[in-house]
C-alpha positions as CSV (number, residue, x, y, z in Angstrom):
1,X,-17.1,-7.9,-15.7
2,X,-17.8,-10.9,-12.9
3,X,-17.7,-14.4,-12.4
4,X,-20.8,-15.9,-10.8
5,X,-20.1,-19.7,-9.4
6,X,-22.8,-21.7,-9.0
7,X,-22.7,-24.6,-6.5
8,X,-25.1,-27.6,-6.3
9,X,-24.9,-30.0,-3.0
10,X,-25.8,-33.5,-3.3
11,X,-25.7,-35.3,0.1
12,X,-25.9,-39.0,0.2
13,X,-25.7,-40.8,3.1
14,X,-24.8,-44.7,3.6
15,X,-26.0,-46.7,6.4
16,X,-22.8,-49.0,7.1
17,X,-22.1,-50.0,3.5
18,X,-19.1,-48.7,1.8
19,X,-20.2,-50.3,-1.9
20,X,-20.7,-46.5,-3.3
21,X,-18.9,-44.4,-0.4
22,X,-15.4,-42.3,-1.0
23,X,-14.6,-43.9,1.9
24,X,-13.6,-46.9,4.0
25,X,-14.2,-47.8,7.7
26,X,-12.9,-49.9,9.5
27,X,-13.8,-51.9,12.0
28,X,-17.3,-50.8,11.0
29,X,-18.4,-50.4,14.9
30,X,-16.4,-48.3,17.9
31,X,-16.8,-50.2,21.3
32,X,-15.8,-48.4,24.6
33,X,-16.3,-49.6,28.1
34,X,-14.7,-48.5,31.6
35,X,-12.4,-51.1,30.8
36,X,-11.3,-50.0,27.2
37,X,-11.6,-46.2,27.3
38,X,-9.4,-46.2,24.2
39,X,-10.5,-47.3,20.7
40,X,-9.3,-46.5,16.8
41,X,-11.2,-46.0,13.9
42,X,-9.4,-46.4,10.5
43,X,-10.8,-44.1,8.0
44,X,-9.6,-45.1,4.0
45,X,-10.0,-42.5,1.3
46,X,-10.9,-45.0,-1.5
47,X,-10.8,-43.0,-4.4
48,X,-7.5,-41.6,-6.6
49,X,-8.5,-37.6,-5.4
50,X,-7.8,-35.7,-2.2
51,X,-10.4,-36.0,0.1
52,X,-11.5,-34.0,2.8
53,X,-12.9,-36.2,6.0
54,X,-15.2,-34.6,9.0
55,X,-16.1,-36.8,11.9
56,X,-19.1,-36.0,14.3
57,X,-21.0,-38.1,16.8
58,X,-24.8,-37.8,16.6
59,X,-27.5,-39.8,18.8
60,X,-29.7,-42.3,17.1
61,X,-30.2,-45.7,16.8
62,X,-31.8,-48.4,14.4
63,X,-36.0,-48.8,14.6
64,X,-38.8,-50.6,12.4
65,X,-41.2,-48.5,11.1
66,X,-44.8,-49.4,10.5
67,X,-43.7,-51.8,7.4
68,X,-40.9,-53.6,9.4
69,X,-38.1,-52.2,7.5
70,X,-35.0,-50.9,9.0
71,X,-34.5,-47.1,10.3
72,X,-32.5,-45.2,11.8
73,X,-33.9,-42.5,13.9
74,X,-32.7,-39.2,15.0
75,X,-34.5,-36.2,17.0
76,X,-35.8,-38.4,20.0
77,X,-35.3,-36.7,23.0
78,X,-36.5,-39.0,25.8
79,X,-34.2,-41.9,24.9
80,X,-31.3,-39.6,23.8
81,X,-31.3,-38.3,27.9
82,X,-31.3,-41.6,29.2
83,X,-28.9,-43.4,26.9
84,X,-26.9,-41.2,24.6
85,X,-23.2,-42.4,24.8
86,X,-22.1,-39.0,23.2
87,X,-21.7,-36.5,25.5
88,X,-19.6,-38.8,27.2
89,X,-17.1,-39.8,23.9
90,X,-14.4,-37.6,22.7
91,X,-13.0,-38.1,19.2
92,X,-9.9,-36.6,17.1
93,X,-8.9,-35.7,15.4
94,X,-12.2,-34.3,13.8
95,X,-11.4,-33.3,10.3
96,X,-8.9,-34.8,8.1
97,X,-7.3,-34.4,4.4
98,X,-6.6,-37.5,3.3
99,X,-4.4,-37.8,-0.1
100,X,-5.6,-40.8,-2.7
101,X,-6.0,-44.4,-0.9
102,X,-4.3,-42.4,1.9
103,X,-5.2,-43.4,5.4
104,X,-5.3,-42.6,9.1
105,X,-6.5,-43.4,12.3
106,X,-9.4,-41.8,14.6
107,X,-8.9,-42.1,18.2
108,X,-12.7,-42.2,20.2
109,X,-11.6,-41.5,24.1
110,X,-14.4,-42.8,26.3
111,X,-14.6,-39.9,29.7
112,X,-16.3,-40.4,33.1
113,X,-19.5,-41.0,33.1
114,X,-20.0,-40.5,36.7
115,X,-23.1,-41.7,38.4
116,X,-24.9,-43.0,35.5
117,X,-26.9,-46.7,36.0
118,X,-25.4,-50.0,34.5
119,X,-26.3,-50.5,30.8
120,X,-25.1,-49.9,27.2
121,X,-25.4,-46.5,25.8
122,X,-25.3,-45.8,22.4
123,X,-25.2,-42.9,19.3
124,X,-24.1,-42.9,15.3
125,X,-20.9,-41.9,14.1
126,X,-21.1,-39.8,10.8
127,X,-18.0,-40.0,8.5
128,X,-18.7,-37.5,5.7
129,X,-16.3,-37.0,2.9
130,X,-16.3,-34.3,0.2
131,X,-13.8,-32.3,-2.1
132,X,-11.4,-29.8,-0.5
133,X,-11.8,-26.3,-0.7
134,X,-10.8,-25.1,-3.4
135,X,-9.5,-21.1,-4.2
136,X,-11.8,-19.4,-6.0
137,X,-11.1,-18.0,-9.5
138,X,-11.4,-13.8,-9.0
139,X,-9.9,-13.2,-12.8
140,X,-12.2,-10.9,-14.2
141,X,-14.9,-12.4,-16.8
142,X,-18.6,-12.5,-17.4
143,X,-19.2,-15.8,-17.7
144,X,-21.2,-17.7,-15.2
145,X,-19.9,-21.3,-13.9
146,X,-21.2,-24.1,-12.0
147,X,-19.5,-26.4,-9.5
148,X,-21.1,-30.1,-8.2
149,X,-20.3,-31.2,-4.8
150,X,-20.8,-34.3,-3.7
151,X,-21.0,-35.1,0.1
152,X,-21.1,-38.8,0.8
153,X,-21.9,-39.9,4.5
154,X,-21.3,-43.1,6.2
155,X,-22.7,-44.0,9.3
156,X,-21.2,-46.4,12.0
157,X,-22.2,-47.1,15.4
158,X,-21.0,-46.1,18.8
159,X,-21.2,-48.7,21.8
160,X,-20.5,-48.0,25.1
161,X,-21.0,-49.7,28.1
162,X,-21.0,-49.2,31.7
163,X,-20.9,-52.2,34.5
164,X,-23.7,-55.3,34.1
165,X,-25.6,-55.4,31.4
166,X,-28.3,-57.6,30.2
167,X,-31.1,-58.1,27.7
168,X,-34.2,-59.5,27.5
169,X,-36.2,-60.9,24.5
170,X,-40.2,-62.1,24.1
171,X,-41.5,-63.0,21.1
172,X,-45.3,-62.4,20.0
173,X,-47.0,-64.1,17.8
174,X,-46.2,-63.4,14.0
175,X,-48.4,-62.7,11.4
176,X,-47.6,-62.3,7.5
177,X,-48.5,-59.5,4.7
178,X,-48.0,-59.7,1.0
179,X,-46.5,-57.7,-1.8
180,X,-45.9,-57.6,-5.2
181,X,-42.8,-59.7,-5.3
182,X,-42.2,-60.9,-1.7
183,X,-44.2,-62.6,1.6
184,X,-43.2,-60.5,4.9
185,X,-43.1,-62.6,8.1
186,X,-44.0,-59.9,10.5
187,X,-42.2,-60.3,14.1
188,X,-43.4,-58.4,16.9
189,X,-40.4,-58.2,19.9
190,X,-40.9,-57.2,23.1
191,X,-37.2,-55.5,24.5
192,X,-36.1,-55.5,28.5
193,X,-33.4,-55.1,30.2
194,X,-30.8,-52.3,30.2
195,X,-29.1,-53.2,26.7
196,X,-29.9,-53.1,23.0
197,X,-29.9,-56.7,21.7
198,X,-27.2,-57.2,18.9
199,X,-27.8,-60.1,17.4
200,X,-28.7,-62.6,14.7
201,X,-32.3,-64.3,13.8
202,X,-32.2,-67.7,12.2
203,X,-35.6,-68.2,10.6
204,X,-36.5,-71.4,8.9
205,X,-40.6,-71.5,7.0
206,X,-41.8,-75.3,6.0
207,X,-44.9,-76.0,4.9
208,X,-47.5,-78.4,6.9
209,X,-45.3,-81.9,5.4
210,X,-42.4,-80.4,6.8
211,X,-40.2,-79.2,4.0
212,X,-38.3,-76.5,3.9
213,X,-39.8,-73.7,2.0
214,X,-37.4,-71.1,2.7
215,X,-34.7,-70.0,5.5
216,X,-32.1,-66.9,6.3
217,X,-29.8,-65.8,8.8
218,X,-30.0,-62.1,9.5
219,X,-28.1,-59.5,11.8
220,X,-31.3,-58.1,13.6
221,X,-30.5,-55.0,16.4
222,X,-33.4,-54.6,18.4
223,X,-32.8,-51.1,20.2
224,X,-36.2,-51.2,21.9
225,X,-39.7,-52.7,21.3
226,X,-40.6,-53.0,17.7
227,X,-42.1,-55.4,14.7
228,X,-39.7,-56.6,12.3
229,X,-40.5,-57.8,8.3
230,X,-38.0,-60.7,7.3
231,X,-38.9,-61.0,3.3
232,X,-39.1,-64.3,1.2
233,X,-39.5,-64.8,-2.4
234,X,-43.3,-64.8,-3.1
235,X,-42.8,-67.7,-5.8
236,X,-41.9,-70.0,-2.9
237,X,-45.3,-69.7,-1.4
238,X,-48.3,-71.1,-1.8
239,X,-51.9,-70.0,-0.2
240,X,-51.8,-71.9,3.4
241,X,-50.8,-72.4,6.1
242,X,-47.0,-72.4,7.0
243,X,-44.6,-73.5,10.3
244,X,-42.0,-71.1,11.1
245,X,-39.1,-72.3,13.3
246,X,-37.2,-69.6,15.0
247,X,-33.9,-68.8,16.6
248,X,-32.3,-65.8,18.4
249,X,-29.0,-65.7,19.7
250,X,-26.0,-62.7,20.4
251,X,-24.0,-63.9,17.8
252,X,-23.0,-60.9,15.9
253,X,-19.7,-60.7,13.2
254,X,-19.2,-57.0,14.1
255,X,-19.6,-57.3,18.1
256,X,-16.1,-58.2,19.3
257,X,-16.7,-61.3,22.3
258,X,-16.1,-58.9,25.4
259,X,-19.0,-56.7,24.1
260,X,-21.8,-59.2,23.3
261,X,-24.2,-59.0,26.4
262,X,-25.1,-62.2,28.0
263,X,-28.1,-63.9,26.5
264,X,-29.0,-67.4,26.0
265,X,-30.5,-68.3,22.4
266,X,-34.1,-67.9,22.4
267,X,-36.1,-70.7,19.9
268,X,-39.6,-70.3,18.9
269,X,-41.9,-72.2,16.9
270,X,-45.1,-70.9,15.5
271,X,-47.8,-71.6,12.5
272,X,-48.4,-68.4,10.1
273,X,-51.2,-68.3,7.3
274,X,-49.9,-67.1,3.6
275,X,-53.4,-65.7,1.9
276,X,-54.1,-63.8,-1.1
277,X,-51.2,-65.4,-3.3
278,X,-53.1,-65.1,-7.0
C-alpha cells in the first residue's frame, strides 16, 4: 500500500503591486550609492498563515514593446555587462519564515565597484512567497492526494549609482493608433546620457478650439530608447485633428530627492490626427 502526492505549481508574478500579493514591500524601490552603501527593505507577510520568503536579485529593467505597453525584460546580455548593479549588491538575509502579518527587515549592502564609469546601474529584486515545507505523510494507504502551491512573486527595483550622472531626453514626433475602446498617443523617446530617466509625463490633448479633451499624469521610466502608448477613452474623441501639450520632468513619488538625476523639465507641443473613429 502507497501514498502518491500530487503537486501543482502556480507562479504568479506581480510587477510592483501588492493588490493580490502574500506580501508587502516597503519602500517599494532599494537605492544605494557610494554614499549610502546601506539600505533596508521591509518585507510584510500579509496574510493570517506562515509564510515562507526567498529574496534574489536578477538583471532587467522596464521596456515598450511594439504596442507601447510596459515590459520588463530579462535575458539581455549586452546591457546586463555594462549596467547590471547585481553583481555588485549583497542582500540578507536571503530566505525568511515569516509568522502571520509578521515582519522583518532585508539589509541590500552595496560593495566596491572598482573602476567602473559614472552612471546609474540597475537590476529587479524578486520577493517570492510560498507555503512552508511541509513533512510528508509516509502512513501507509493507497489513496492518491494532491497538494496546490501557490508561488506569488513581487518585483521591485534596484538603483544604484556611482559618481555624476545625467540624462538626456528628445522627443519625436507622435503619432496615434486606435482600438476598440481606447485612442493610443504613441511617443517615440530618444535616451542619452549615463542614467535611466525616472520620471513623470504630464500630457494634456485639446481639440483645435482649445478645450481640453482629456489629460494624465503618469510615472513613465524610460531605461533606454523606446515608443511609449499613453491611452484615452475613445468616447472622448472625435475624427480630427488634436493639439497635444506635453511635459517631462524627474519628479517621481518613489525616487527619494538625493537619487533623482538632474534634469530640467522638458515641454513639448505637437498636433496629432485621430482617424478611423466610426
Amino acid at each position: 500500500m502507497f501514498r502518491i502526492v500530487l503537486i501543482a505549481l502556480i507562479s504568479l508574478i506581480l510587477f510592483g503591486s501588492e493588490a493580490l500579493s502574500q506580501v508587502g514591500l516597503y519602500p517599494q524601490a532599494v537605492f544605494l550609492n557610494m554614499r549610502n552603501r546601506a539600505s533596508n527593505l521591509k518585507v510584510l507577510n500579509m496574510t493570517e498563515e506562515t509564510k515562507e520568503i526567498i529574496i534574489d536579485m536578477k538583471f532587467g529593467f522596464p521596456q515598450y514593446d511594439s504596442l507601447g505597453n510596459y515590459d520588463l525584460v530579462y535575458g539581455d546580455s549586452l546591457p546586463e555587462a555594462k549596467w547590471s548593479a547585481v553583481p555588485f549588491v549583497r542582500v540578507f538575509p536571503k530566505r525568511l519564515l515569516l509568522k502571520g502579518k509578521e515582519d522583518q527587515v532585508v539589509k541590500f549592502m552595496l560593495g566596491n565597484m572598482g573602476d567602473l564609469p559614472d552612471g546609474t546601474y540597475f537590476g529587479r529584486i524578486h520577493v517570492l512567497s510560498k507555503k512552508p515545507p511541509a513533512e510528508i505523510d509516509t502512513t501507509p494507504t493507497d489513496k492518491i492526494s494532491a497538494q496546490l502551491d501557490v508561488h506569488f512573486t513581487l518585483v521591485s527595483a534596484l538603483i544604484v549609482e556611482k559618481g555624476k550622472t545625467n540624462c538626456e531626453i528628445s522627443i519625436s514626433p507622435a503619432w496615434t493608433t486606435i482600438d476598440s475602446s481606447k485612442v493610443n498617443i504613441m511617443l517615440p523617446v530618444e535616451k542619452g546620457g549615463n542614467s535611466p530617466f525616472l520620471g513623470t509625463t504630464e500630457m494634456r490633448v485639446m481639440d483645435i478650439s482649445g478645450n481640453i479633451v482629456a489629460e494624465t499624469k503618469e510615472m513613465t521610466p524610460y531605461y533606454s530608447s523606446g515608443t511609449r502608448s499613453f491611452k484615452f477613452d475613445k468616447n472622448l474623441f472625435r475624427n480630427g485633428k488634436y493639439k497635444v501639450e506635453l511635459t517631462m520632468s524627474n519628479e517621481h513619488k518613489d525616487v527619494p530627492d538625493d537619487f533623482k538625476v538632474p534634469f530640467e523639465p522638458l515641454t513639448e507641443n505637437f498636433i496629432v490626427e485621430v482617424d478611423g473613429i466610426e
